[in-house]
VODRENVO-78187 format. One record per residue: x, y, z of N, C-alpha, C in turn; residue in three letters. Coordinates in Angstrom, 3 decimals, padded with zeros to 6 digits. Example, Ala and Ser with C-alpha at 12.3 -4.5 7.8 and 13.67 -1.06 7.14 Angstrom:
2
<rec <013.190, -005.690, 007.800>, <012.300, -004.500, 007.800>, <013.200, -003.300, 007.800>, ALA>,
<rec <012.850, -002.250, 007.080>, <013.670, -001.060, 007.140>, <012.900, 000.030, 007.870>, SER>,
END
This chain:
117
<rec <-019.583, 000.680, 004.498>, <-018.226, 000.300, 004.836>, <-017.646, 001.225, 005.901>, UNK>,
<rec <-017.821, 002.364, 005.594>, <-017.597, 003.369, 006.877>, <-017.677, 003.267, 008.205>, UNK>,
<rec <-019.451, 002.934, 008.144>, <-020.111, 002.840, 009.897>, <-019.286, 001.704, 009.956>, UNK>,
<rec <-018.969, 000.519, 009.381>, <-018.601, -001.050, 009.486>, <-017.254, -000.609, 010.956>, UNK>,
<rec <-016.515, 000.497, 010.152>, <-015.081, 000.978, 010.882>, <-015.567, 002.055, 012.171>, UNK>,
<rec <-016.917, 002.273, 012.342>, <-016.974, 002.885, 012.931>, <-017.160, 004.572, 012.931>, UNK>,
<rec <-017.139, 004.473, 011.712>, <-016.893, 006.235, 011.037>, <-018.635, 006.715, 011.014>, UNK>,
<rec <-018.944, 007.546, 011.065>, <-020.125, 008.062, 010.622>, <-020.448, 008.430, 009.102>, UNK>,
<rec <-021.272, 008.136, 008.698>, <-021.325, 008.760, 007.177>, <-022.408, 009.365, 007.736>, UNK>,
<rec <-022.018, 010.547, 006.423>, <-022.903, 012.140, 006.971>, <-023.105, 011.862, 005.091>, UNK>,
<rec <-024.370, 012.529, 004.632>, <-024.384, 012.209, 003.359>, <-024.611, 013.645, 002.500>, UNK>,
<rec <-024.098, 014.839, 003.488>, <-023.857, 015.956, 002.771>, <-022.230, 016.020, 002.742>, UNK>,
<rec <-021.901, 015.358, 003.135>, <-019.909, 015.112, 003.164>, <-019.878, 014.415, 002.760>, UNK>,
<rec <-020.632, 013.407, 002.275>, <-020.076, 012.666, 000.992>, <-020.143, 012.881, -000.347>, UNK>,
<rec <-021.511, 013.724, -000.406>, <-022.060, 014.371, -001.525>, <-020.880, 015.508, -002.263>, UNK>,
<rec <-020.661, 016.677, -001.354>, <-019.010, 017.396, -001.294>, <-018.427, 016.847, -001.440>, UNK>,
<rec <-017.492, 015.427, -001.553>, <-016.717, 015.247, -001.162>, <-016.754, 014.110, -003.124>, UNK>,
<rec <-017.744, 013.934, -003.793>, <-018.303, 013.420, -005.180>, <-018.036, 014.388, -006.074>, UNK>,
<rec <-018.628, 015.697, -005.749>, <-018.748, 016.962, -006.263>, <-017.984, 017.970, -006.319>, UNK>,
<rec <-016.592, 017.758, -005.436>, <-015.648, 018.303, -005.403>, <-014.601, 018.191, -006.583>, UNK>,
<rec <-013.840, 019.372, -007.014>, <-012.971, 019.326, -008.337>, <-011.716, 019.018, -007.928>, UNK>,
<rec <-011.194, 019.149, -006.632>, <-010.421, 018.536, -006.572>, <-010.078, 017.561, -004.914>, UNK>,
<rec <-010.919, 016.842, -005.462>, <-011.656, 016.052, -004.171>, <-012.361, 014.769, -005.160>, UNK>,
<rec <-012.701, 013.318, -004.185>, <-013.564, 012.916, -004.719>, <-013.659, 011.120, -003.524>, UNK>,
<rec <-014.150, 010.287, -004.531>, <-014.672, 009.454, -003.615>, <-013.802, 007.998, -004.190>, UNK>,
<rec <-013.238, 007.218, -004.153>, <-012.858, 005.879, -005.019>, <-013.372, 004.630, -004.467>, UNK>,
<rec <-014.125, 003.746, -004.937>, <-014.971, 002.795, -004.558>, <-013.939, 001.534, -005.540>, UNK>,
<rec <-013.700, 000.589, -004.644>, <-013.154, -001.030, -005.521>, <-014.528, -002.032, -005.148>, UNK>,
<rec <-013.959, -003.396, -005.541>, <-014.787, -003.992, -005.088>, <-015.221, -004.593, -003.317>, UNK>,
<rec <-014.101, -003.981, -002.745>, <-014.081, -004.209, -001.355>, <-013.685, -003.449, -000.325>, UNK>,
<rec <-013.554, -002.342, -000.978>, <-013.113, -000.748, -000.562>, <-013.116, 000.693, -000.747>, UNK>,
<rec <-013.425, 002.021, 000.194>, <-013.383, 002.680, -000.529>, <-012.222, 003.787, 000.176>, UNK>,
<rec <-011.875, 005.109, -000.488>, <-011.524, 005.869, 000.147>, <-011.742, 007.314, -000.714>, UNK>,
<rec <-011.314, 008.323, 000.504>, <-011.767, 009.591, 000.178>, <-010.637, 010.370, -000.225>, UNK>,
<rec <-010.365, 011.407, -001.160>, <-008.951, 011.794, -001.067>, <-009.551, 013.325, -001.725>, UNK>,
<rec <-008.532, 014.230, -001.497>, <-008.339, 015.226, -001.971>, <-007.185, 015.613, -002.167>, UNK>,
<rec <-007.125, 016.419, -002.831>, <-005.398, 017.245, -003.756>, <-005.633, 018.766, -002.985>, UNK>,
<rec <-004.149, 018.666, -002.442>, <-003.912, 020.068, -002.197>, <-001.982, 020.143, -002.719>, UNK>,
<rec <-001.893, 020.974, -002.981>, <-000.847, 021.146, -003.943>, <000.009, 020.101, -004.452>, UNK>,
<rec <000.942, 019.706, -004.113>, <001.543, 018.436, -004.615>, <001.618, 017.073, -003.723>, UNK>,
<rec <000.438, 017.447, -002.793>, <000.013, 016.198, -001.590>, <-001.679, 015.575, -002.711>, UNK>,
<rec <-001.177, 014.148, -002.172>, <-002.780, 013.740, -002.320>, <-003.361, 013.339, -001.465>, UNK>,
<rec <-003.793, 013.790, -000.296>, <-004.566, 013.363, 001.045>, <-005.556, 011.687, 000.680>, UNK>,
<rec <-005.382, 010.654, 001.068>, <-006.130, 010.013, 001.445>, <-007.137, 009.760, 002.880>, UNK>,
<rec <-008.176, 009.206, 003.017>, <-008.812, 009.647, 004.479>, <-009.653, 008.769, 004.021>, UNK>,
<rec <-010.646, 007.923, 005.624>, <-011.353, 007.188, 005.627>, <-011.332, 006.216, 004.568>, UNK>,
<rec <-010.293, 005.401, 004.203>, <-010.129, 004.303, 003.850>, <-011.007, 003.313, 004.708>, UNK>,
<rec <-012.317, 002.526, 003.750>, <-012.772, 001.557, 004.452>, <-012.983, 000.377, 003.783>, UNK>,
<rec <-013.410, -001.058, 004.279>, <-013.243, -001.909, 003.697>, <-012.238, -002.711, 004.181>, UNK>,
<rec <-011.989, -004.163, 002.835>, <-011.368, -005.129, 003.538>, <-009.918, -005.038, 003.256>, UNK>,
<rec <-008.890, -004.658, 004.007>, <-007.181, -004.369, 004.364>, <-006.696, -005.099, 003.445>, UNK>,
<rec <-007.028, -006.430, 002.944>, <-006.248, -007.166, 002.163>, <-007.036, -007.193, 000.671>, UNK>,
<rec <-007.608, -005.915, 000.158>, <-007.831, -005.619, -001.057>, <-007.603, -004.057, -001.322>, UNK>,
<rec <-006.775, -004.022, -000.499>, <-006.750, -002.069, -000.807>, <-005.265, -001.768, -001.810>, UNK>,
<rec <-005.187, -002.982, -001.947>, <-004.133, -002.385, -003.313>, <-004.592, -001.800, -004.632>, UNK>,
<rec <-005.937, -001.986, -004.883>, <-006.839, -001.264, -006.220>, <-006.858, 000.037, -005.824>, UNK>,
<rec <-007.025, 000.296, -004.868>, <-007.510, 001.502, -004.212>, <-006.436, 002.422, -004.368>, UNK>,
<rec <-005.213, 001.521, -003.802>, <-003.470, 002.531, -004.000>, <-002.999, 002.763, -005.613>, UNK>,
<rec <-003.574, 001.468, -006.178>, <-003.516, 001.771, -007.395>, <-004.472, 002.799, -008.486>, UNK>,
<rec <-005.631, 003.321, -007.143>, <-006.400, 004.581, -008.624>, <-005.582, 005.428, -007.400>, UNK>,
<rec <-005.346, 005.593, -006.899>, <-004.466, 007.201, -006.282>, <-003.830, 007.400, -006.638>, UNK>,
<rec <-002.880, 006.326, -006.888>, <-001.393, 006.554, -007.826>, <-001.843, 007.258, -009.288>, UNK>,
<rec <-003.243, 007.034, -009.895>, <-003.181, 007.283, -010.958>, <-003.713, 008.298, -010.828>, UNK>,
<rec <-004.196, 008.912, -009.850>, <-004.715, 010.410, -009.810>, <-003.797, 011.455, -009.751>, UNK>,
<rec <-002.419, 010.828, -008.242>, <-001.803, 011.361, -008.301>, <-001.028, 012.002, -009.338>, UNK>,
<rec <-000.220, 010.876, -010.409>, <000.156, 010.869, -011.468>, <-000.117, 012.183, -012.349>, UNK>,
<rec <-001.508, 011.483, -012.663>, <-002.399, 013.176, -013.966>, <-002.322, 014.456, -013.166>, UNK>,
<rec <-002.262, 014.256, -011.918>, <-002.164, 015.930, -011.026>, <-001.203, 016.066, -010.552>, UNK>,
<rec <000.154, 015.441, -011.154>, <001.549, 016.044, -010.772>, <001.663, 016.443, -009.279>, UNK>,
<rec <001.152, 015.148, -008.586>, <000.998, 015.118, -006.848>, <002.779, 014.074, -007.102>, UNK>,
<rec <003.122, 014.543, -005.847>, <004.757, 013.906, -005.633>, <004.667, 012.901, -004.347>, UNK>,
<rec <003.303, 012.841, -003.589>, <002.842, 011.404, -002.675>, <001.732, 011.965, -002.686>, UNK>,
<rec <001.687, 010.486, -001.766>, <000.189, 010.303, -001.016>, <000.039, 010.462, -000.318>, UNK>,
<rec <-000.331, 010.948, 001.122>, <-000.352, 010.841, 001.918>, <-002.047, 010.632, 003.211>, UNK>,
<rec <-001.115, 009.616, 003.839>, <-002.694, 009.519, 004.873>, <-002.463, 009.146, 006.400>, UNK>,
<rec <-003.288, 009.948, 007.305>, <-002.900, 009.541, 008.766>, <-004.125, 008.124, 009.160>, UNK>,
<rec <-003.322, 007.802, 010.038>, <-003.796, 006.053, 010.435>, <-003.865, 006.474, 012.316>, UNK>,
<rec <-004.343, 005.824, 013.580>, <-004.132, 005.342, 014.596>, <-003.122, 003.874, 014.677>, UNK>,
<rec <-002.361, 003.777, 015.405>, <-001.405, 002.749, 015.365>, <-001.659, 001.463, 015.148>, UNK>,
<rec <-003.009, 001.184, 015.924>, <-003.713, -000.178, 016.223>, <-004.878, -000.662, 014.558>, UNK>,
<rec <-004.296, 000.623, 014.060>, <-005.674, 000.766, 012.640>, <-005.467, -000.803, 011.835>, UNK>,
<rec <-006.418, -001.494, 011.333>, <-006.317, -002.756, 010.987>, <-005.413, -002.586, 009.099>, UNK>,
<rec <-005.434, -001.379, 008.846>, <-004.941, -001.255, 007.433>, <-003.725, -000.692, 007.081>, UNK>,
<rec <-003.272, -000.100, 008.784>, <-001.418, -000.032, 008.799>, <-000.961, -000.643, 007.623>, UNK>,
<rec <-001.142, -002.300, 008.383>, <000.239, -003.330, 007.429>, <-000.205, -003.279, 006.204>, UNK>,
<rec <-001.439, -003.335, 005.542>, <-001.458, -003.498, 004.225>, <-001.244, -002.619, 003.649>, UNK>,
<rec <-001.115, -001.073, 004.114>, <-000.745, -000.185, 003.541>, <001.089, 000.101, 003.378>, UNK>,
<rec <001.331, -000.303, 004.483>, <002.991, -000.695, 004.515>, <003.426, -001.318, 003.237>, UNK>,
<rec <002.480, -002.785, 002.893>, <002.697, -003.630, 002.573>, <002.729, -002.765, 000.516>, UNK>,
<rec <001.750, -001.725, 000.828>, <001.903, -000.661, -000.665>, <002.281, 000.449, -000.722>, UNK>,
<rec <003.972, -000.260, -000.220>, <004.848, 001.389, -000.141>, <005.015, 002.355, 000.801>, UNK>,
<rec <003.713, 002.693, 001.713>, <003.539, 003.566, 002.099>, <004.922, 002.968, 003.614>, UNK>,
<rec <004.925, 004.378, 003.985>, <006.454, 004.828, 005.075>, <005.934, 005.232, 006.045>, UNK>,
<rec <005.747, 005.219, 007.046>, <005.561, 006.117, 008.609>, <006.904, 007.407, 008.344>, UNK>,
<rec <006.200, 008.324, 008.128>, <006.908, 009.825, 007.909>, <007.084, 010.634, 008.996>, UNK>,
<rec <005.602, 010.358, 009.985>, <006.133, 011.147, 011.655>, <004.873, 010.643, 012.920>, UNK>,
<rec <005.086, 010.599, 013.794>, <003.963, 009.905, 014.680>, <003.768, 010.725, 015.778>, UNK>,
<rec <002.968, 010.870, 016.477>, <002.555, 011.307, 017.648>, <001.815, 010.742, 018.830>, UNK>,
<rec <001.773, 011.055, 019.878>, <001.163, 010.133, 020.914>, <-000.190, 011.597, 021.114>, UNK>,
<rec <-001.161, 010.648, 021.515>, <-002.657, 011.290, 021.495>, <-003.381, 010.418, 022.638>, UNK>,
<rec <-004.663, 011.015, 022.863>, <-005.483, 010.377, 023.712>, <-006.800, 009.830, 022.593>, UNK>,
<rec <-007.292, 008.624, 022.483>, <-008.741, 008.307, 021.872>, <-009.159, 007.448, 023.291>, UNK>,
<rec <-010.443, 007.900, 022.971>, <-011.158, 006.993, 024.289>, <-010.372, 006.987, 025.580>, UNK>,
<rec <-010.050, 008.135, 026.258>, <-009.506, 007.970, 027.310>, <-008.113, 007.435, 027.223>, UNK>,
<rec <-007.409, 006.449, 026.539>, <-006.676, 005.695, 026.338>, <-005.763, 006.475, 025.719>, UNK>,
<rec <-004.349, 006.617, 026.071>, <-002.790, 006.669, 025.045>, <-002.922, 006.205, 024.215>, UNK>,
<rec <-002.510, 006.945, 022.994>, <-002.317, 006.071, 021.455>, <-001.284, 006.487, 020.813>, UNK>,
<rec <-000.834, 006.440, 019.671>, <-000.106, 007.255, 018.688>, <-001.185, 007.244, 017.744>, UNK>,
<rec <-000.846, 008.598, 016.701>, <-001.293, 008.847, 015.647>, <-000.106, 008.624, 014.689>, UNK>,
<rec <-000.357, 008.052, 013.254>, <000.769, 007.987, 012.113>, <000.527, 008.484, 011.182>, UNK>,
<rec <001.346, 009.218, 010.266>, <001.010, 009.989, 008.863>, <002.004, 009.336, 008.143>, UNK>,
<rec <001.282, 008.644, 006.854>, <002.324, 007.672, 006.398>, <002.093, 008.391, 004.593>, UNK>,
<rec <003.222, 008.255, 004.407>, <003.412, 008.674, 003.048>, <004.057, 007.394, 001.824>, UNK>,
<rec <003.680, 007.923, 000.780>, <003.663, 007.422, -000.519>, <004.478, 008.038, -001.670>, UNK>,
<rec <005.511, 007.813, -001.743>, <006.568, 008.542, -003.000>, <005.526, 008.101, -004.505>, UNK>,
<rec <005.065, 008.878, -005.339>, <005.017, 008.745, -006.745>, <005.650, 009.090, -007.462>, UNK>,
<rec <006.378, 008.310, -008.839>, <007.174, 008.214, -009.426>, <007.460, 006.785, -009.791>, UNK>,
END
């Protein structure tokens, strides 16, 4: 699902990333993503898969978040990213943006957050 987006899978960073205590991997039936906890953030990253099933996905973060007294979620996107809206579409807020270069090309970057509670 990764390479699908273009991402590389490296399979000693994924392995870390299984094996980690406060880190780990969440797989649905049509998606996965990577997240880690650092103090009362829950980083999501490399969300892959199909945009219009990633509400399972928001729904085990929420529940991670939850048991680890995390206060959001949070995850950065590219503007044009195909899982923006569906992530919009679960709560999540554009919190601050930036303009960047990928591929030669102007872009923005977005870090969109998730209130739990």
């Amino acid at each position: 699902m990764l390479e699908a987006r273009g991402v590389a899978a490296n399979a000693r960073s994924l392995g870390e990333r299984v094996a980690a205590a406060n880190g780990g991997i969440l797989v649905a039936d049509d998606g996965c993503v990577s997240w880690v906890l650092d103090a009362g953030v829950l980083h999501a990253y490399d969300f892959a898969g199909n945009p219009e099933a990633i509400a399972p996905l928001v729904a085990q973060l929420d529940a991670i978040a939850n048991a680890s007294f995390a206060a959001v979620v949070a995850t950065t996107l590219w503007d044009d990213d195909g899982l923006l809206e569906a992530l919009k579409t679960c709560d999540f807020v554009v919190d601050w943006d930036e303009l960047d270069v990928r591929a030669g090309q102007p872009t923005r970057l977005l870090g969109l957050l998730r209130q739990i509670g």
